[in-house]
DOKOL-234676 format. One record per residue: residue in three letters; x, y, z of N, C-alpha, C, CB in turn; residue number from 1. Coordinates in steps of 0.05 Angstrom, whole numbers, padded with zeros to 5 digits. Glycine has a CB too. Example, Ala and Ser with C-alpha at 12.3 -4.5 7.8 and 13.67 -1.06 7.14 Angstrom:
// DOKOL-234676
+--------+--------+--------+--------+--------+--------+--------+--------+--------+--------+--------+--------+--------+------+
: vexvex :    nxx :    nyy :    nzz :   caxx :   cayy :   cazz :    cxx :    cyy :    czz :   cbxx :   cbyy :   cbzz : papa :
+--------+--------+--------+--------+--------+--------+--------+--------+--------+--------+--------+--------+--------+------+
:    ALA :  00264 : -00114 :  00156 :  00246 : -00090 :  00156 :  00264 : -00066 :  00156 :  00226 : -00089 :  00181 :    1 :
:    SER :  00257 : -00045 :  00142 :  00273 : -00021 :  00143 :  00258 :  00001 :  00157 :  00282 : -00012 :  00114 :    2 :
+--------+--------+--------+--------+--------+--------+--------+--------+--------+--------+--------+--------+--------+------+
***
This chain:
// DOKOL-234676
+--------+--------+--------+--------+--------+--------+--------+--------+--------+--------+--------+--------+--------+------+
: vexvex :    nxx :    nyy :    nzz :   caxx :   cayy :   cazz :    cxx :    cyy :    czz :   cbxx :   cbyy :   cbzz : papa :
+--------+--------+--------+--------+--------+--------+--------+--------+--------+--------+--------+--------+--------+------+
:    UNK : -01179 :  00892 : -00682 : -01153 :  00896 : -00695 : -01134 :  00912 : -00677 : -01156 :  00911 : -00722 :    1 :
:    UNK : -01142 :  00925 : -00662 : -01127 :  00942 : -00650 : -01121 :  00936 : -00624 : -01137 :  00964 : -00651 :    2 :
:    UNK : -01134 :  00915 : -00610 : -01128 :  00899 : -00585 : -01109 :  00879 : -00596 : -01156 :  00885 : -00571 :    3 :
:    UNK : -01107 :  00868 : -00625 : -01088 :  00840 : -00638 : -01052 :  00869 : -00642 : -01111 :  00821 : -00688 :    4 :
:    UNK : -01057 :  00896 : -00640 : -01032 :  00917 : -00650 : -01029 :  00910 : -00615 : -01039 :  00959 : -00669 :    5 :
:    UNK : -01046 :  00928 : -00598 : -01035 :  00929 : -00577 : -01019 :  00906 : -00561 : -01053 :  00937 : -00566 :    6 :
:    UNK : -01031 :  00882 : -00566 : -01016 :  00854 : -00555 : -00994 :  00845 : -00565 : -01030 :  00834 : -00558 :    7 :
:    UNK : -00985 :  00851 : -00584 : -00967 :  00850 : -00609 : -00947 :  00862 : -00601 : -00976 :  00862 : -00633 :    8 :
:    UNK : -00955 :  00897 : -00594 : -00934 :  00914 : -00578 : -00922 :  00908 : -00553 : -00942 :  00937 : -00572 :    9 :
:    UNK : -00946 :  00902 : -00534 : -00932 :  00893 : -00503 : -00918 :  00865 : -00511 : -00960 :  00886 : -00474 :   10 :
:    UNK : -00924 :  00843 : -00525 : -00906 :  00813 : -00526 : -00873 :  00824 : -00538 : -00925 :  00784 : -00555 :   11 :
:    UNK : -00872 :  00844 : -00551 : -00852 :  00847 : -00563 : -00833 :  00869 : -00544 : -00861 :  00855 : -00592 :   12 :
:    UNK : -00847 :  00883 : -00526 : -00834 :  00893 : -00509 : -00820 :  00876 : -00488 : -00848 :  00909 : -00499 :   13 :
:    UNK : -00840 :  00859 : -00471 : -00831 :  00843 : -00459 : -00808 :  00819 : -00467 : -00848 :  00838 : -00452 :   14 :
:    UNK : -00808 :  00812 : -00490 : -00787 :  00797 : -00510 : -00753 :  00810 : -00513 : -00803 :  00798 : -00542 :   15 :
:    UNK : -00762 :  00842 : -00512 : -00738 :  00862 : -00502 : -00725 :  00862 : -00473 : -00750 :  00890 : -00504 :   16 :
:    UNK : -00744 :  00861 : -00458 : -00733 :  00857 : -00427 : -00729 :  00829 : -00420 : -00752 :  00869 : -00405 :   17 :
:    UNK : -00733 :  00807 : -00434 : -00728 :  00782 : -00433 : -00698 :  00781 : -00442 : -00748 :  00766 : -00450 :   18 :
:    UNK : -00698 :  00792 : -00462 : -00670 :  00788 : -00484 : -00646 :  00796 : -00463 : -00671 :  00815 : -00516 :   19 :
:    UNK : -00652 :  00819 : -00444 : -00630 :  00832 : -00430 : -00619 :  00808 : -00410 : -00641 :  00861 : -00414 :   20 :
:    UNK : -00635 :  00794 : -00402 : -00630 :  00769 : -00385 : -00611 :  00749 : -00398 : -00657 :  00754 : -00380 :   21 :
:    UNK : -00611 :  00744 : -00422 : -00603 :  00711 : -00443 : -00569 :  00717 : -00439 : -00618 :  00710 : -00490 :   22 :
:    UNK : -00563 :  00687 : -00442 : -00524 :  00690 : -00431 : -00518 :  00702 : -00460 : -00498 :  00651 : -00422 :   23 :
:    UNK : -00495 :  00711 : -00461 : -00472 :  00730 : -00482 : -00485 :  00702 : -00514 : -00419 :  00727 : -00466 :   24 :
:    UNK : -00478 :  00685 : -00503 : -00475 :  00665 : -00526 : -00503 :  00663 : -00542 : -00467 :  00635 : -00513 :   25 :
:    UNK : -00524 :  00675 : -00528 : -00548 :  00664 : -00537 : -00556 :  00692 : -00552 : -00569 :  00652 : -00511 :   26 :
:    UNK : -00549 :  00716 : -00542 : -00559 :  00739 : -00554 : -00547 :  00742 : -00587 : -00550 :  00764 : -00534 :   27 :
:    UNK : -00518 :  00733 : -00581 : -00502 :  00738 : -00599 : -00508 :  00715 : -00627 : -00473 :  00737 : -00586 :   28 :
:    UNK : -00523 :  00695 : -00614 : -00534 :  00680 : -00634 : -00551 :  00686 : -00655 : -00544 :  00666 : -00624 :   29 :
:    UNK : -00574 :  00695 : -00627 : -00599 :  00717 : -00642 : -00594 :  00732 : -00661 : -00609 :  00737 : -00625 :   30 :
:    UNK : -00575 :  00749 : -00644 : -00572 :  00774 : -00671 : -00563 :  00766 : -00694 : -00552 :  00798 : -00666 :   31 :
:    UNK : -00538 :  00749 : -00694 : -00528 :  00748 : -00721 : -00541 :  00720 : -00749 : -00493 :  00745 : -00714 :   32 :
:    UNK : -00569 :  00711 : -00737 : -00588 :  00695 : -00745 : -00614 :  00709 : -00749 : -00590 :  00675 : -00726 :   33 :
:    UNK : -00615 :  00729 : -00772 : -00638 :  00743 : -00766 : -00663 :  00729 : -00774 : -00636 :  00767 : -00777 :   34 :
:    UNK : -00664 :  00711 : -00795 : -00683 :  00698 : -00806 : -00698 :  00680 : -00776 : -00668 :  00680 : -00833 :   35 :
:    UNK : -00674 :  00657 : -00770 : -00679 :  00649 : -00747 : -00709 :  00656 : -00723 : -00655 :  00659 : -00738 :   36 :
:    UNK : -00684 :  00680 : -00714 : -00696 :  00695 : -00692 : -00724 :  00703 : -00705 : -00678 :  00722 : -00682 :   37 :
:    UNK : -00728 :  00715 : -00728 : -00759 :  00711 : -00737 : -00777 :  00703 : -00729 : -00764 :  00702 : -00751 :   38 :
:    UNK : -00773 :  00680 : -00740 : -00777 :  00655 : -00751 : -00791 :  00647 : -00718 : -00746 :  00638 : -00767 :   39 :
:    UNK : -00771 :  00647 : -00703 : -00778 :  00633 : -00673 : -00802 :  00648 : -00660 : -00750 :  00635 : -00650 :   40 :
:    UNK : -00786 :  00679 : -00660 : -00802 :  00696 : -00654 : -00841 :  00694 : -00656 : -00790 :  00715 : -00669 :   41 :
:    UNK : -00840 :  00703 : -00679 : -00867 :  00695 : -00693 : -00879 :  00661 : -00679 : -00859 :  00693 : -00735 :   42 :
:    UNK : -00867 :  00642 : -00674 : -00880 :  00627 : -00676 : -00891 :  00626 : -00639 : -00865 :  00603 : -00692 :   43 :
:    UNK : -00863 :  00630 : -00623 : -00868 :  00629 : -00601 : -00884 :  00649 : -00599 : -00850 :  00628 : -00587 :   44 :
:    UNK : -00894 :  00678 : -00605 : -00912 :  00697 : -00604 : -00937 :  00682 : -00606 : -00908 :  00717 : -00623 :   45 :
:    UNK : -00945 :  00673 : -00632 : -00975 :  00654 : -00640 : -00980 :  00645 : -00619 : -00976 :  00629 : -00660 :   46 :
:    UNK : -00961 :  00621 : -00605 : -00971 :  00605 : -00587 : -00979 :  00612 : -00561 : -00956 :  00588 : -00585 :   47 :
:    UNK : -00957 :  00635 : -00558 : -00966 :  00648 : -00529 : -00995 :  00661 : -00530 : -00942 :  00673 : -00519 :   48 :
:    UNK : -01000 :  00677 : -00556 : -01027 :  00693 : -00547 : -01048 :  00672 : -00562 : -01029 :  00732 : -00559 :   49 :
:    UNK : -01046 :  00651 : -00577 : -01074 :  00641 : -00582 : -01082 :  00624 : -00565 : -01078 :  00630 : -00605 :   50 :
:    UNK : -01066 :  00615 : -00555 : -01075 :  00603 : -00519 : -01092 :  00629 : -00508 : -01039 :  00597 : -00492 :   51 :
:    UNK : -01086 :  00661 : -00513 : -01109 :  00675 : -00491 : -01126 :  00684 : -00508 : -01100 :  00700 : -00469 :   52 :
:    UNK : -01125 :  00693 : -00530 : -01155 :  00692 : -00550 : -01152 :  00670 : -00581 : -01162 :  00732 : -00563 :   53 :
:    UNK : -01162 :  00658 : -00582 : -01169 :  00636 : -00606 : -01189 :  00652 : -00621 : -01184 :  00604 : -00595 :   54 :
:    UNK : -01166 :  00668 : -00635 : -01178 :  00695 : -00650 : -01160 :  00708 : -00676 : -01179 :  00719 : -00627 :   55 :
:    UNK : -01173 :  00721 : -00692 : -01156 :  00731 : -00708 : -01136 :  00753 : -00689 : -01173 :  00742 : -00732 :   56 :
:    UNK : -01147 :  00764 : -00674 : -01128 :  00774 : -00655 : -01100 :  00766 : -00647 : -01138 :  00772 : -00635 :   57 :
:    UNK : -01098 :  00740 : -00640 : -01072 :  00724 : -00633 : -01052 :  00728 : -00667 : -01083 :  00685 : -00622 :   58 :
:    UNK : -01068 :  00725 : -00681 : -01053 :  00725 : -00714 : -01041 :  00755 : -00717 : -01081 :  00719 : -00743 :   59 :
:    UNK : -01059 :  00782 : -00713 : -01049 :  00806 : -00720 : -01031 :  00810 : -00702 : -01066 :  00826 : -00723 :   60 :
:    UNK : -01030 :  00804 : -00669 : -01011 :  00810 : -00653 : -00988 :  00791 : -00666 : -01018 :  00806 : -00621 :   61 :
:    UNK : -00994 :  00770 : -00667 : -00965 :  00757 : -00674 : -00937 :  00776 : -00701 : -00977 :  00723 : -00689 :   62 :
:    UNK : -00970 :  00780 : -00721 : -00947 :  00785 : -00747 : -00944 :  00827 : -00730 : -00970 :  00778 : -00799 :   63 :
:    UNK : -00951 :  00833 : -00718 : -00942 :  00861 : -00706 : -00912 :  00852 : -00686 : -00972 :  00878 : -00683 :   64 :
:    UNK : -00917 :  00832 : -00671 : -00890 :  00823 : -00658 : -00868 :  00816 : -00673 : -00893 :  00802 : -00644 :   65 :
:    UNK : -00879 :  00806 : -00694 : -00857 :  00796 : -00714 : -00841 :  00822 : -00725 : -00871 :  00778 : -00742 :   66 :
:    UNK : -00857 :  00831 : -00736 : -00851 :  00861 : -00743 : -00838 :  00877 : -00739 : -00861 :  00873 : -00741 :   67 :
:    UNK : -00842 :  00878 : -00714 : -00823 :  00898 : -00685 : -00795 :  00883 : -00678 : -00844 :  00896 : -00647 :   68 :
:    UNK : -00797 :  00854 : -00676 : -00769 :  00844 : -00677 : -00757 :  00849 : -00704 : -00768 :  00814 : -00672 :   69 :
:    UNK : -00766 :  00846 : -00722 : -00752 :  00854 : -00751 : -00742 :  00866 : -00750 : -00759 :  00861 : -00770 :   70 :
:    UNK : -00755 :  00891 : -00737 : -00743 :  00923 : -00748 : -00727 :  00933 : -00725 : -00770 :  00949 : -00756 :   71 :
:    UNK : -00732 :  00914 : -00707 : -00710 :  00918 : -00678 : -00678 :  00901 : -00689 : -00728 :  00895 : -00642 :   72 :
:    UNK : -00678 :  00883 : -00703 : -00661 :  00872 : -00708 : -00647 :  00876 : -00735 : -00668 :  00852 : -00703 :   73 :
:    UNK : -00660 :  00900 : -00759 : -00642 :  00907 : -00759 : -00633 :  00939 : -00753 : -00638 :  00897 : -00779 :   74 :
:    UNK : -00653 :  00943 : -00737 : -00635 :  00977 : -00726 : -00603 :  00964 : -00713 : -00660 :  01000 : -00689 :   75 :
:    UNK : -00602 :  00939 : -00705 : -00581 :  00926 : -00683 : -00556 :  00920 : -00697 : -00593 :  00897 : -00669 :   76 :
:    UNK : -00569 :  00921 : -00727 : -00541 :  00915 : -00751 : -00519 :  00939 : -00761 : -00555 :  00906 : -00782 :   77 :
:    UNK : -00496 :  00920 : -00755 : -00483 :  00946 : -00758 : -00485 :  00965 : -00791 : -00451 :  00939 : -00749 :   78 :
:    UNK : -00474 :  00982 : -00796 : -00484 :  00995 : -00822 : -00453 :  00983 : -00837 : -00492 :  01038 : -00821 :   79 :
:    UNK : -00457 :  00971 : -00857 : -00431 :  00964 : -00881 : -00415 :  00986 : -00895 : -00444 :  00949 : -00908 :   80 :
:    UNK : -00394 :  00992 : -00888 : -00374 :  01015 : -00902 : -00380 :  01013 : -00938 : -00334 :  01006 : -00895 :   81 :
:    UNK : -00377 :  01041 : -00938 : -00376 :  01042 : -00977 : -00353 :  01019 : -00983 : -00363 :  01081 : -00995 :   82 :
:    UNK : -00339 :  01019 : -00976 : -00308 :  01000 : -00984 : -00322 :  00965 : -00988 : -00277 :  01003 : -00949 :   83 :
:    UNK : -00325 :  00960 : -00971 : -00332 :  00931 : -00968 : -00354 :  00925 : -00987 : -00340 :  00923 : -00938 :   84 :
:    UNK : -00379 :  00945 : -00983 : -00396 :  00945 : -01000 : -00384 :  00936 : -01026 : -00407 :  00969 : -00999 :   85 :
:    UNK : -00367 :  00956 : -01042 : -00356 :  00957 : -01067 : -00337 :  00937 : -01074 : -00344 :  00981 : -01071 :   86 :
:    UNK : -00323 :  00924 : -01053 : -00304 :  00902 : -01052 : -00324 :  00874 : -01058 : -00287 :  00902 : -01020 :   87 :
:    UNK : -00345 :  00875 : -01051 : -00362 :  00862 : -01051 : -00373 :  00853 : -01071 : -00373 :  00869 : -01039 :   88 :
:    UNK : -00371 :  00876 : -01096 : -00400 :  00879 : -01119 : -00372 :  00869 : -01146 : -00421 :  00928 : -01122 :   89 :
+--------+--------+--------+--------+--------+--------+--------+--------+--------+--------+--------+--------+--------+------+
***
C-alpha cells in the first residue's frame, strides 16, 4: 500500500512539472475543466503504472494521483466573492 501512496506521489509530481511545459491554451483548458482533467488524469495515471506493476498497487497510486490533482486543482480556483455568491442564490 505504501509503495501504490509513494508512486501516486512521484506520477503526480511529475504531472506538475509536465504541466509547466503545456502551451497557454492547453493549461487554461485544464484548469477551467476540472471534472475533465480528472477524469484524464486518473486514467492516464492507471495506464502508465499498471504497465510497471499489474497490481493493486497501480490502482492505489492511481486513485492517490487522482487525489493530488483534485486537490491541486482546486487550491488553483479562484475563491467566489460574498456578492456573486449571494447574486447567485
Amino acid at each position: 500500500m505504501i509503495d501504490g501512496i509513494l508512486l501516486g506521489v512521484l506520477t503526480w509530481l511529475s504531472m506538475l512539472v509536465s504541466f509547466v511545459h503545456f502551451p497557454k491554451w492547453l493549461k487554461k483548458f485544464l484548469l477551467s475543466h476540472f471534472m475533465l482533467t480528472d477524469i484524464i488524469c486518473i486514467i492516464l495515471t492507471f495506464l502508465a503504472l499498471s504497465s510497471i506493476s499489474q497490481s493493486i498497487m497501480a490502482v492505489v497510486g492511481s486513485v492517490t494521483c487522482g487525489l493530488l490533482v483534485n486537490l491541486t486543482l482546486m487550491g488553483t480556483k479562484k475563491p467566489v466573492s460574498n456578492e456573486l455568491q449571494k447574486a447567485n442564490q
